[in-house]
VOBA-823081 format. One line per field, with one value per residue (C-alpha): residue in three letters; x, y, z. Coordinates in steps of 0.02 Angstrom, whole numbers, plus 32768, in hexadecimal, padded with zeros to 4 digits. Example, Ala and Ser with C-alpha at 12.3 -4.5 7.8 and 13.67 -1.06 7.14 Angstrom:
<atoms>
r	ALA/SER
east	8267/82AC
north	7F1F/7FCB
up	8186/8165
</atoms>
This chain:
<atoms>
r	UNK/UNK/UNK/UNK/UNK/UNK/UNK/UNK/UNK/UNK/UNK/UNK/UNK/UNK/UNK/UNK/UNK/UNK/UNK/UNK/UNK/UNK/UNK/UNK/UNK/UNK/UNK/UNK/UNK/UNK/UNK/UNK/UNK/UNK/UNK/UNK/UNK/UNK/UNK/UNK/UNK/UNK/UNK/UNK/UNK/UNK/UNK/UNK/UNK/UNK/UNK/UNK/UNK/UNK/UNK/UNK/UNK/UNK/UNK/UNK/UNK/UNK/UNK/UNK/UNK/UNK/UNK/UNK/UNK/UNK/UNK/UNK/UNK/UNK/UNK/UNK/UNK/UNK/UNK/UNK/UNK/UNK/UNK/UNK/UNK/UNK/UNK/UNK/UNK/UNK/UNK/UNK/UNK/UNK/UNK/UNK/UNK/UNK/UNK/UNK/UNK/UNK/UNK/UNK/UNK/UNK/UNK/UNK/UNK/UNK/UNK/UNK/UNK/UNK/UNK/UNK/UNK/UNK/UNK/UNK/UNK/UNK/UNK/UNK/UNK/UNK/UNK/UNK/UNK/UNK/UNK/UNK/UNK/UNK/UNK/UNK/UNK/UNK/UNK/UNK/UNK/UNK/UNK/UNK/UNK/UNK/UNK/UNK/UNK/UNK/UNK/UNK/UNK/UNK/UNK/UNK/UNK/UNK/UNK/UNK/UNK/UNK/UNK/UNK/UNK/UNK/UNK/UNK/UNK/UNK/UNK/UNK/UNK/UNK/UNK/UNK/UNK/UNK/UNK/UNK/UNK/UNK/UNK/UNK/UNK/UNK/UNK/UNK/UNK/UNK/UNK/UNK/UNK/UNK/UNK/UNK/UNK/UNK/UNK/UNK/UNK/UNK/UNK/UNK/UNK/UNK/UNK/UNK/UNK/UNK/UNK/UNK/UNK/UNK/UNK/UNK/UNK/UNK/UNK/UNK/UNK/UNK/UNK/UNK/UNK/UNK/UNK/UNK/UNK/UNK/UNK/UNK/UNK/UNK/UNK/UNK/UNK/UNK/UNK/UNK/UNK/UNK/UNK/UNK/UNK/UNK/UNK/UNK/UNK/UNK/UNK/UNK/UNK/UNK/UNK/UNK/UNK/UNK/UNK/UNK/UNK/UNK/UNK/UNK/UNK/UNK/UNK/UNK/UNK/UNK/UNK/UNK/UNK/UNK/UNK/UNK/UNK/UNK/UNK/UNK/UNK/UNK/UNK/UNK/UNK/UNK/UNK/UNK/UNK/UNK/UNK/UNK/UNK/UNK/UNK/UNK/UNK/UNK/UNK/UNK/UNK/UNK/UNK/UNK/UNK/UNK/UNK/UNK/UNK/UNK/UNK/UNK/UNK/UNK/UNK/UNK/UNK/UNK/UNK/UNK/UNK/UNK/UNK/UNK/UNK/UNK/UNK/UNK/UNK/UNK/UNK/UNK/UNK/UNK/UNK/UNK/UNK/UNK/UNK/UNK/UNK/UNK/UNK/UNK/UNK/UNK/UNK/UNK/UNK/UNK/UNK/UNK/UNK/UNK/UNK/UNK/UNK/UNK/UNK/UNK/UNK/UNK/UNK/UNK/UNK/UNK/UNK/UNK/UNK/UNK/UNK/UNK/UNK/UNK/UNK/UNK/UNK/UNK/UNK/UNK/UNK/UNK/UNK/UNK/UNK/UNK/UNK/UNK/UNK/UNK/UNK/UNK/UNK/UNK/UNK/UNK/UNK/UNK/UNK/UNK/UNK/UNK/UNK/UNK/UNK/UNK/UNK/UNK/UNK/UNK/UNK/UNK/UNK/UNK/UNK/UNK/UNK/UNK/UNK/UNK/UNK/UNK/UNK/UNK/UNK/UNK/UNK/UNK/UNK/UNK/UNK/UNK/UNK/UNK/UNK/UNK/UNK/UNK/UNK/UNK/UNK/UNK/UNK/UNK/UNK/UNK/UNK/UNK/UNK/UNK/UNK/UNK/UNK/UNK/UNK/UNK/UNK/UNK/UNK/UNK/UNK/UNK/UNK/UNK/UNK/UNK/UNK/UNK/UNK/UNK/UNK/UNK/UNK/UNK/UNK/UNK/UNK/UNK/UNK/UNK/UNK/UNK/UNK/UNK/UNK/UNK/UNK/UNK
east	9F53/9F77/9FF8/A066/A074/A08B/A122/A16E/A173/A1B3/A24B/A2AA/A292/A2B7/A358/A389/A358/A386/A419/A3DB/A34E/A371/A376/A2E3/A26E/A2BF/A294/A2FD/A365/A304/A2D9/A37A/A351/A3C4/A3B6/A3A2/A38F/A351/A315/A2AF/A2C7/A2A7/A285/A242/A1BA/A17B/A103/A108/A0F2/A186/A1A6/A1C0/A1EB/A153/A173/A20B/A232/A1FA/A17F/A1AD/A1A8/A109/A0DD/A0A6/A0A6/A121/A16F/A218/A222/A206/A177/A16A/A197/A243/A243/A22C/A277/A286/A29B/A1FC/A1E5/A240/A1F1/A1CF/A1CE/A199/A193/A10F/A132/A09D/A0EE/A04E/9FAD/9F3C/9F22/9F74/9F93/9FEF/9FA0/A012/9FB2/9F92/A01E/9FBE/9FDD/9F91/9EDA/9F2E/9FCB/9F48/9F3C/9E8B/9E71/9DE8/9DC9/9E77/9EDB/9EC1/9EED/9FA9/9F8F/9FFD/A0A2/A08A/A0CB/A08B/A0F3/A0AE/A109/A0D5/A134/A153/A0DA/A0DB/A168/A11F/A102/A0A5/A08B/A068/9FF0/9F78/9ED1/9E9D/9E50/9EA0/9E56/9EC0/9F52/9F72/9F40/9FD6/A042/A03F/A07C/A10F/A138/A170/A1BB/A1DB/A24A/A24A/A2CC/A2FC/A2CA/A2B5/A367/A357/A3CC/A383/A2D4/A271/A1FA/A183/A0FC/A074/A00F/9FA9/9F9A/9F28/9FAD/9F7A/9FE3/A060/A071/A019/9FA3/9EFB/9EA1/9DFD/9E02/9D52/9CDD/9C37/9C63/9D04/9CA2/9C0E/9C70/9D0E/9D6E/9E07/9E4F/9EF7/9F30/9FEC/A033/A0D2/A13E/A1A0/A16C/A1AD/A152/A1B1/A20E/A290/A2C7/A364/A378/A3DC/A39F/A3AA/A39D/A300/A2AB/A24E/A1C7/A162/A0CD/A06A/9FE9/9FD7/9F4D/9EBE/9E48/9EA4/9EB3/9F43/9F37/9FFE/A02D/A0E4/A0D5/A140/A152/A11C/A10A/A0FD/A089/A0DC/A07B/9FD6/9FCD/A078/A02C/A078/A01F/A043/A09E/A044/A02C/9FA5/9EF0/9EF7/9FA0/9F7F/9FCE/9F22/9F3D/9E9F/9ED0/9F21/9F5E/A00B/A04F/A0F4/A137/A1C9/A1F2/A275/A2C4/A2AB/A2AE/A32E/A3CD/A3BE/A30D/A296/A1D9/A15E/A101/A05D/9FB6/9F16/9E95/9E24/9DE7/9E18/9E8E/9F17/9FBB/A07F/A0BD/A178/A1ED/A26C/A2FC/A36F/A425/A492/A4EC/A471/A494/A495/A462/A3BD/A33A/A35D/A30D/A333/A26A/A20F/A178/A17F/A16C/A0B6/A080/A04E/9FA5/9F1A/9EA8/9DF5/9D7C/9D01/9C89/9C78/9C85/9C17/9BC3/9BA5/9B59/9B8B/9B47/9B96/9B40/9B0B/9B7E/9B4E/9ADB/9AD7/9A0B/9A07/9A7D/9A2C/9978/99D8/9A14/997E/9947/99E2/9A43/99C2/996C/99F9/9A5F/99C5/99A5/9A53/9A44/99E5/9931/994A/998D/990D/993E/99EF/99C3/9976/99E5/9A94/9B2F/9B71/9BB7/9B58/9B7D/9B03/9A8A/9AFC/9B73/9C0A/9C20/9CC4/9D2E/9CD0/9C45/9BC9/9C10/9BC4/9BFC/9C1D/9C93/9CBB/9D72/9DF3/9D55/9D4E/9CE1/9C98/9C81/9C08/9C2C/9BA1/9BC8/9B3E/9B7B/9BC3/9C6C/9CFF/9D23/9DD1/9D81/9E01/9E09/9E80/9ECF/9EC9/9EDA/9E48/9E4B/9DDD/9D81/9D07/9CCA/9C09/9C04/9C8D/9D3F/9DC4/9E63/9EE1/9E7D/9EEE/9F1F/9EE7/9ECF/9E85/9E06/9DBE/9D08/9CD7/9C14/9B9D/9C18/9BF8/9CA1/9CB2/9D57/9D6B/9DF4/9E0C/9DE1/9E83/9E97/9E19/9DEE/9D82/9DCE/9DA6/9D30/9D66/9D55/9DFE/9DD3/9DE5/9D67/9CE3/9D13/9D16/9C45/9C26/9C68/9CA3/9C77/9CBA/9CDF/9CE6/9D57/9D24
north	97E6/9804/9792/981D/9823/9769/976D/97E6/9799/96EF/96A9/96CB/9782/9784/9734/97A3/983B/97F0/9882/9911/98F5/9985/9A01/99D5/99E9/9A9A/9B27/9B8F/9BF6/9C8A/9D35/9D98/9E43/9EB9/9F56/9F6D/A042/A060/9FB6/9FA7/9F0C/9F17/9E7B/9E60/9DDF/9DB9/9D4F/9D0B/9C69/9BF7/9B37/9AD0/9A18/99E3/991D/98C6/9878/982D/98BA/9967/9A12/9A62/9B13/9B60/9C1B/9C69/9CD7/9CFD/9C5D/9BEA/9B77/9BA6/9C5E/9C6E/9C80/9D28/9D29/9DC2/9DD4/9E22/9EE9/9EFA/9F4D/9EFA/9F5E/9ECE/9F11/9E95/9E9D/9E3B/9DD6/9D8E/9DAE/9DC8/9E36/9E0A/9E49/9E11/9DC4/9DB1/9D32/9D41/9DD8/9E61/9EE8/9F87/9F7E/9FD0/9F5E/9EAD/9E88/9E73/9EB7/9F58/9F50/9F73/9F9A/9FAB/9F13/9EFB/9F0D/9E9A/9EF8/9F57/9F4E/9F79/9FA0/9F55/9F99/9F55/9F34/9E6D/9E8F/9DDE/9D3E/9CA9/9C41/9C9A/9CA5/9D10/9CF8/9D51/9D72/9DA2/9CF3/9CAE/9C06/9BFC/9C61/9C0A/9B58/9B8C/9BA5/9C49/9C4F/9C58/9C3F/9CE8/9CD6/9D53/9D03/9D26/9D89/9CE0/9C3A/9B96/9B40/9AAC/9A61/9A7F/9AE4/9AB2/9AF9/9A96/9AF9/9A57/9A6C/99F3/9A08/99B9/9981/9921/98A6/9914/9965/9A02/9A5A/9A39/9AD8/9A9D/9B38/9B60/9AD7/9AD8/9A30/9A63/9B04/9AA2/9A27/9A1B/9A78/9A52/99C1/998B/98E1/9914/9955/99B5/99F3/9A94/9A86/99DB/9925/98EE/9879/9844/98DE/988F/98A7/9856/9814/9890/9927/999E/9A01/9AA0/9A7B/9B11/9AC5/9B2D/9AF2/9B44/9AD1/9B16/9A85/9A01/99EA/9989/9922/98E8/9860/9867/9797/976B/9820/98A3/9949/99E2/9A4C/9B10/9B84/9BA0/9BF8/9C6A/9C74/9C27/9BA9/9B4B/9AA8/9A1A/9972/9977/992A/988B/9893/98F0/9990/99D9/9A69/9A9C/9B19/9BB9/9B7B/9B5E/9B0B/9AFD/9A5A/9A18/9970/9917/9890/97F5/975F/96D7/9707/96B9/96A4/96FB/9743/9787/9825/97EF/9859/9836/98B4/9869/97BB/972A/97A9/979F/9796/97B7/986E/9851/97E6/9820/97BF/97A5/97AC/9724/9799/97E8/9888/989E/9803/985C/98BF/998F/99D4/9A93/9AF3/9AF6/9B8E/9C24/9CDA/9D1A/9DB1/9E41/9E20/9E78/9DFF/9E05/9E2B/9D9C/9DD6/9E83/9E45/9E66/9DCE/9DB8/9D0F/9CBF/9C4C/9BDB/9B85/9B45/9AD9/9A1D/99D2/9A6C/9A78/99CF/9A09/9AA3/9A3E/99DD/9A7B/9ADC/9ABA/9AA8/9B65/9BC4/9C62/9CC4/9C5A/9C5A/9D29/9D1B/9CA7/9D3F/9D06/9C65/9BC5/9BB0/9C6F/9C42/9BC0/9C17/9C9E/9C9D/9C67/9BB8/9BF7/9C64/9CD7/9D06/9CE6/9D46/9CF5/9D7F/9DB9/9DFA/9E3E/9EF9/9EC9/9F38/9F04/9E61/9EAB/9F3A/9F37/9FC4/9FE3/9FA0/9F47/9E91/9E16/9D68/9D26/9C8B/9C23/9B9A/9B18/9AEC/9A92/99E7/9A1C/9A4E/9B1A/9B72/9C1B/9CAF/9D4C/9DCB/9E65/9E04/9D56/9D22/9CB5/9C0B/9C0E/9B7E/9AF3/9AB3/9AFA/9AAB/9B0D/9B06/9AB7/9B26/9BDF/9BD0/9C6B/9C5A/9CB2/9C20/9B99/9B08/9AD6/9A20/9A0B/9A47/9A6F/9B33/9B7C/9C2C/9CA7/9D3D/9DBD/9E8C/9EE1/9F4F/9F6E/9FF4/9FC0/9F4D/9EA4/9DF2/9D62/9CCD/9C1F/9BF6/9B58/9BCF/9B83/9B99/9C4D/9C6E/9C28/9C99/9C78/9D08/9DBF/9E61/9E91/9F49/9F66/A032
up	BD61/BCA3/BC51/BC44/BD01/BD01/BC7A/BCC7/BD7A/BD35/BD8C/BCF9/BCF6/BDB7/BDA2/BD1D/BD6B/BE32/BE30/BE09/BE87/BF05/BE77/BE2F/BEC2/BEEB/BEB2/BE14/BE69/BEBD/BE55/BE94/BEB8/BE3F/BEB7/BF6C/BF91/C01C/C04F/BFB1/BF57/BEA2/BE2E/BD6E/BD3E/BC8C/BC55/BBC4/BB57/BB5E/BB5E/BBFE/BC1E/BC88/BC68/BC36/BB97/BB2A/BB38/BAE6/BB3B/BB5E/BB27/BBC1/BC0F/BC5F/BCE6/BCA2/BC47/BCD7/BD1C/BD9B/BDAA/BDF8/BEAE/BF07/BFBB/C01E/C0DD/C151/C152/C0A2/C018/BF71/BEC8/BE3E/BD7F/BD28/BC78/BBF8/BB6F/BB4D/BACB/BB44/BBEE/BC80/BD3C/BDEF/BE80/BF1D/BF67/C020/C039/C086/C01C/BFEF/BF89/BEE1/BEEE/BEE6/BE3A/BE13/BD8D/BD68/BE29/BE6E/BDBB/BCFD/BCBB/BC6F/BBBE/BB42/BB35/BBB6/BC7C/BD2C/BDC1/BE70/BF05/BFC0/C067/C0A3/C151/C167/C15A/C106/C076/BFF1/BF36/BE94/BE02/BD93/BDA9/BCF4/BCB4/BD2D/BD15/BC80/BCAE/BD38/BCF2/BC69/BCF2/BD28/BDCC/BE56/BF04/BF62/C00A/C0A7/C100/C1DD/C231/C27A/C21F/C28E/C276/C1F4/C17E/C0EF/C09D/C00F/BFC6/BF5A/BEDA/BEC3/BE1E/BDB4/BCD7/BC6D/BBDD/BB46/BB07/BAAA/BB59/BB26/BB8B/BB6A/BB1C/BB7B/BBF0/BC41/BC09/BC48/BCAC/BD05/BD43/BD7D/BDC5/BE2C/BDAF/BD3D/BD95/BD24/BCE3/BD1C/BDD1/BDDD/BE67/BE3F/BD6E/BD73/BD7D/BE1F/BE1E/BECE/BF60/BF95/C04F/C0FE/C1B7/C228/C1B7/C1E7/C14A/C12D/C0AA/C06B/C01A/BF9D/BF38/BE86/BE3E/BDFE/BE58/BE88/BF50/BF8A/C039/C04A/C0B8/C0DA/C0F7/C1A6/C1B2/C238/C1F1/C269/C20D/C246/C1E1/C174/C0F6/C11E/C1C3/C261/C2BA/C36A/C326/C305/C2B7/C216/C23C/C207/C1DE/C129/C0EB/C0A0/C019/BFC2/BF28/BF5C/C003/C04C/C0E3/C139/C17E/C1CC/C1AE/C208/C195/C203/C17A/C17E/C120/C070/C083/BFF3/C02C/BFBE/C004/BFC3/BF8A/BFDC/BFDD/BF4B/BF83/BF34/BEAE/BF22/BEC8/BF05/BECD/BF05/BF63/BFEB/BFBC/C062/C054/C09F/C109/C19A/C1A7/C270/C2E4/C339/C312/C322/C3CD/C38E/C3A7/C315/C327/C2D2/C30D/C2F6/C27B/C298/C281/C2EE/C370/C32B/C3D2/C3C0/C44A/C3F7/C334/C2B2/C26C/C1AB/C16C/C0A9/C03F/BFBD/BF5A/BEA3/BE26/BE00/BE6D/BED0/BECF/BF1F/BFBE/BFC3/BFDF/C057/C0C0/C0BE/C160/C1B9/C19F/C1ED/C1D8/C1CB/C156/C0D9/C0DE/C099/BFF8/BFAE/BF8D/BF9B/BF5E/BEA9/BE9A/BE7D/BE0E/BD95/BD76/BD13/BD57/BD8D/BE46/BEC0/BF52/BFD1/BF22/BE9C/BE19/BE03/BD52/BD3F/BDE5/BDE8/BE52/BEC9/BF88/BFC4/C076/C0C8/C154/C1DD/C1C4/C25E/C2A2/C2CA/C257/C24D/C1B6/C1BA/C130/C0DC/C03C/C025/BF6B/BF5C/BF36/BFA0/BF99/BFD2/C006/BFF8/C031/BFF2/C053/C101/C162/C1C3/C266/C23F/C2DF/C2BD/C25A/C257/C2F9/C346/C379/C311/C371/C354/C310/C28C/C227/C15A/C0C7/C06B/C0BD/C077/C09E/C088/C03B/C0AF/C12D/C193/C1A2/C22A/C20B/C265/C238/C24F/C1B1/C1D0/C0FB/C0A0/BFFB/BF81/BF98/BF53/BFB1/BF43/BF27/BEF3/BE84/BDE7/BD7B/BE13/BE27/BD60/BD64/BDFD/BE99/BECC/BF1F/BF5B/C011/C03D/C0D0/C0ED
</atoms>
């Protein structure tokens, strides 16, 4: 990592900052909701430009952008089946909107700009107004440029809490973003370059937790935690390995899940996606263990240590249940669903693993890269759906789906770069991968599909509108990679 990441993880910056630890890696206190009439909850946000401590000393401030003066935005909680009113006002120079990532609201409260709103302009304000359907870990950020927006630190965690949380001793919640900072520990105004788009995106020099450059989560034996994971980079994928830990991975994107162990032991959060863990503190009392990155080979590096007390808290490990009451989401009918095959493809190196697929994704598969892989080549755009690179978010549908029925998305990369596919307005069962079942059917809103790698979902299109069919590495989606999906 950069050296600003190494200065500020020396031991003498640890021992300085050893106290505050807790606070640090929680949240700013939630967004408190001024008025509740008749169970509507009403909260503010602006964004804005402001300054924010990203890195300790001896590095300055950084001028970054705000909601209400905080990086990130302040908390929103709420409980399930309440009503959110949320007045966006834009304190910046340029256009903004809201995007209430993987909430399943109505089409005109989604933020994308031109397709579901006008645009907010500078000065002015936009009021979104939805109802929590589902409990889980979720977040908010623009979608106007939001490859820059975001990567100035646009964004917040919003949670919907259940009826009846697991018991625990304590929740977390940790917002995981990476900056590129330059020395001075200012942003770095390289926004959109031809090689981040082509590539794997704007990967940072710096990693935070919660607008902060981690630092020690002070914790005891015996006490169980509820970590809400939610990854706000715009590229970076984090694998986390929780080193002599178990975690019991409870939900996916906001979604429940039967409880399990991680593959391989990793916490794996491509951008966009979120995960809930509990993580029974099992260390030796006095004992210090790094929770340790691991995704990018041979870039490994250790984001934070838990720091055990010398007093356990309790002698054994909690047996109190840990699974989660489903949504109210509908069962997709697999033998009766409508099939729909996509194509990703293009970005560096992309002709080469296209030459390499050709003759493996079948008929099908090819009728859908839209005349073919030299085609795509030759016209403009860095990203490609089914053969088209999006221009801006109004976009003729690149499906058409029956409303309340059940579809099957089959999903191709066939690029040499990772891609967290997102779907707005639903959550979609992932039902298979290169032709294999999935273990656990798990619930998503976001999935990431490895190079090469065929990826099924299946999900009820239960909510009319236009909605957005992403990639949700923000460079990849600004060169192209993205489409429109018609639910009528």
């Amino acid at each position: 990592m950069s050296s600003i990441i190494k200065s500020a993880l020396s031991r003498r910056t640890l021992l300085k900052t050893y106290a505050a630890g807790a606070a640090s890696l929680g949240m700013p206190a939630f967004l408190s909701s001024p008025a509740q009439a008749a169970g509507v909850r009403e909260f503010s946000l602006k964004a804005a430009p402001g300054l924010v401590r990203l890195v300790p000393e001896p590095h300055g401030e950084t001028p970054a952008w705000c909601y209400n003066g905080t990086v990130p935005g302040q908390q929103i909680r709420v409980r399930q089946g309440e009503r959110l009113r949320i007045a966006v006002e834009n304190g910046l120079a340029e256009e903004t909107t809201v995007h209430w990532h993987g909430l399943r609201v109505p089409n005109a409260m989604d933020g994308v700009p031109h397709l579901n709103q006008p645009p907010i302009a500078p000065g002015g304000s936009f009021v979104y107004e939805f109802d929590a359907v589902d409990a889980g870990t979720f977040w908010y950020h623009p979608h106007q440029r939001s490859f820059e927006q975001v990567g100035r630190g646009l964004y917040g965690p919003l949670i919907v809490e259940e009826p009846e949380p697991p018991r625990i001793d304590r929740e977390l919640v940790w917002v995981l973003d990476d900056w590129r900072l330059t020395k001075s520990a200012e942003i770095s105004d390289d926004f959109g370059n031809g090689h981040d788009m082509s590539h794997n995106g704007r990967v940072g020099n710096t990693v935070t937790i919660n607008g902060r450059v981690p630092d020690v989560l002070p914790v005891r034996n015996g006490e169980r935690i509820r970590l809400r994971l939610i990854n706000a980079a715009n590229a970076r994928i984090f694998g986390l390995d929780f080193q002599g830990h178990i975690p019991t991975v409870i939900a996916l994107d906001g979604q429940p899940i039967t409880p399990h162990a991680p593959a391989g032991g990793l916490v794996v959060l491509g951008p966009a996606m979120r995960a809930d863990i509990m993580l029974d503190m099992t260390g030796r009392p006095g004992s210090r263990v790094s929770v340790i990155e691991r995704f990018y080979r041979n870039l490994e590096y250790r984001l934070v240590d838990l720091a055990y007390d010398e007093t356990p808290l309790r002698d054994t490990t909690p047996d109190w249940p840990v699974s989660l009451p489903a949504n109210p989401l509908p069962e997709p009918d697999l033998a009766g669903a409508h099939r729909h095959e996509v194509i990703f493809n293009g970005g560096m190196m992309g002709g080469m693993v296209m030459a390499e697929m050709g003759g493996s994704m079948g008929e099908g598969s090819r009728a859908g890269m839209g005349g073919g892989m030299m085609g795509m080549m030759h016209r403009q755009g860095i990203w490609f759906v089914n053969g088209k690179a999006a221009e801006g978010h109004v976009l003729d549908p690149m499906l058409t789906l029956e409303r309340d029925g059940s579809h099957v998305i089959a999903m191709t990369n066939a690029t040499a770069w990772h891609h967290p596919i997102h779907l707005h307005g639903h959550s979609f069962r992932v039902i298979s991968r290169n032709g294999e079942p999935t273990r656990h059917r798990e619930w998503q809103d976001t999935v990431l599909i490895a190079p090469r790698e065929r990826v099924e979902i299946a999900f009820v299109a239960d909510n009319p509108g236009d909605w957005m069919f992403h990639c949700h590495i923000l460079e990849h989606q600004a060169g192209g990679m993205m489409g429109v999906i018609r639910v009528a």
